[in-house]
C-alpha positions as CSV (number, residue, x, y, z in Angstrom):
1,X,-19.1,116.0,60.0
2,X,-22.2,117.4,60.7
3,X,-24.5,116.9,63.8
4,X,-27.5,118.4,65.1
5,X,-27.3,120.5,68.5
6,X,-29.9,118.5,69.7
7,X,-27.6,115.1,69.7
8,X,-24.4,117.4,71.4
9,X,-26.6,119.0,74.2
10,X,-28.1,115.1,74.8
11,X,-24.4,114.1,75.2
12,X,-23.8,116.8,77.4
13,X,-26.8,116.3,79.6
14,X,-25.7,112.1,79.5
15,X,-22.3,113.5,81.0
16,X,-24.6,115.5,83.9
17,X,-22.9,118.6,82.3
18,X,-26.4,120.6,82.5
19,X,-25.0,123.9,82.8
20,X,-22.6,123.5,79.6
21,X,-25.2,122.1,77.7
22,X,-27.6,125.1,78.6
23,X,-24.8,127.3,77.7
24,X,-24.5,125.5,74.4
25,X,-28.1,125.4,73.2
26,X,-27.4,129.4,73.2
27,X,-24.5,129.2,71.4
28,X,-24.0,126.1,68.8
29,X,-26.0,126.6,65.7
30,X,-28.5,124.0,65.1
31,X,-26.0,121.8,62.9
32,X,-22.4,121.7,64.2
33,X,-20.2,121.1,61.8
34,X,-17.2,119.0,63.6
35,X,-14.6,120.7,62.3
36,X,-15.7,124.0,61.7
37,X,-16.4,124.2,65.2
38,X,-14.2,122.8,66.6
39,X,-13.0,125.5,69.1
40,X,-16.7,125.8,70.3
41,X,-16.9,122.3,71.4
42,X,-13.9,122.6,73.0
43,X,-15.3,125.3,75.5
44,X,-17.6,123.0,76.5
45,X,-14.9,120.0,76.9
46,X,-16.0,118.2,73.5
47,X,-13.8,116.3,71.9
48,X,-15.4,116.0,68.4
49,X,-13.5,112.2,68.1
50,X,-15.3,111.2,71.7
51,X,-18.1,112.5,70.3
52,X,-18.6,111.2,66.9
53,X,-17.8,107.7,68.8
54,X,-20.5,108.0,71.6
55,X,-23.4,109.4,69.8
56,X,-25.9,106.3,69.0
57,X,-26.0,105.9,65.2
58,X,-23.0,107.1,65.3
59,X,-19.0,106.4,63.6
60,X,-18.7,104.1,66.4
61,X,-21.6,102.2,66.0
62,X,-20.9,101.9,62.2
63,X,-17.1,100.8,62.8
64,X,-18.4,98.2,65.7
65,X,-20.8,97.0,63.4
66,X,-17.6,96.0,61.1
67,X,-16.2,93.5,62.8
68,X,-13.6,95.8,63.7
């Protein structure tokens, strides 16, 4: 999945990680792909499946919003 660096660093900042998420702006290119980069996120203790469910708009929003 892709998201933009901009929602990954917000996450990161959220977390109070402000020195990872400086460190990321320099390396993650502008849109992550989840998978493909998988081993980057992980350097800066990402777990894309946290992720993806903590981002607003995001895959856990949409499932909540299911009923599930």
């Amino acid at each position: 999945m892709q998201i933009d660096k901009s929602q990954i660093l917000e996450f990161l900042r959220s977390r109070g990680d402000n020195d990872k998420a400086a460190q990321a702006e320099n390396e993650l290119p502008d849109q992550v792909d989840t998978d493909q980069h998988a081993g980057l996120l992980s350097q800066f203790g990402i777990n894309p499946a946290d992720l993806l469910g903590k981002l607003p708009g995001g895959l856990g929003d949409k499932l909540g919003g299911l009923g599930l």
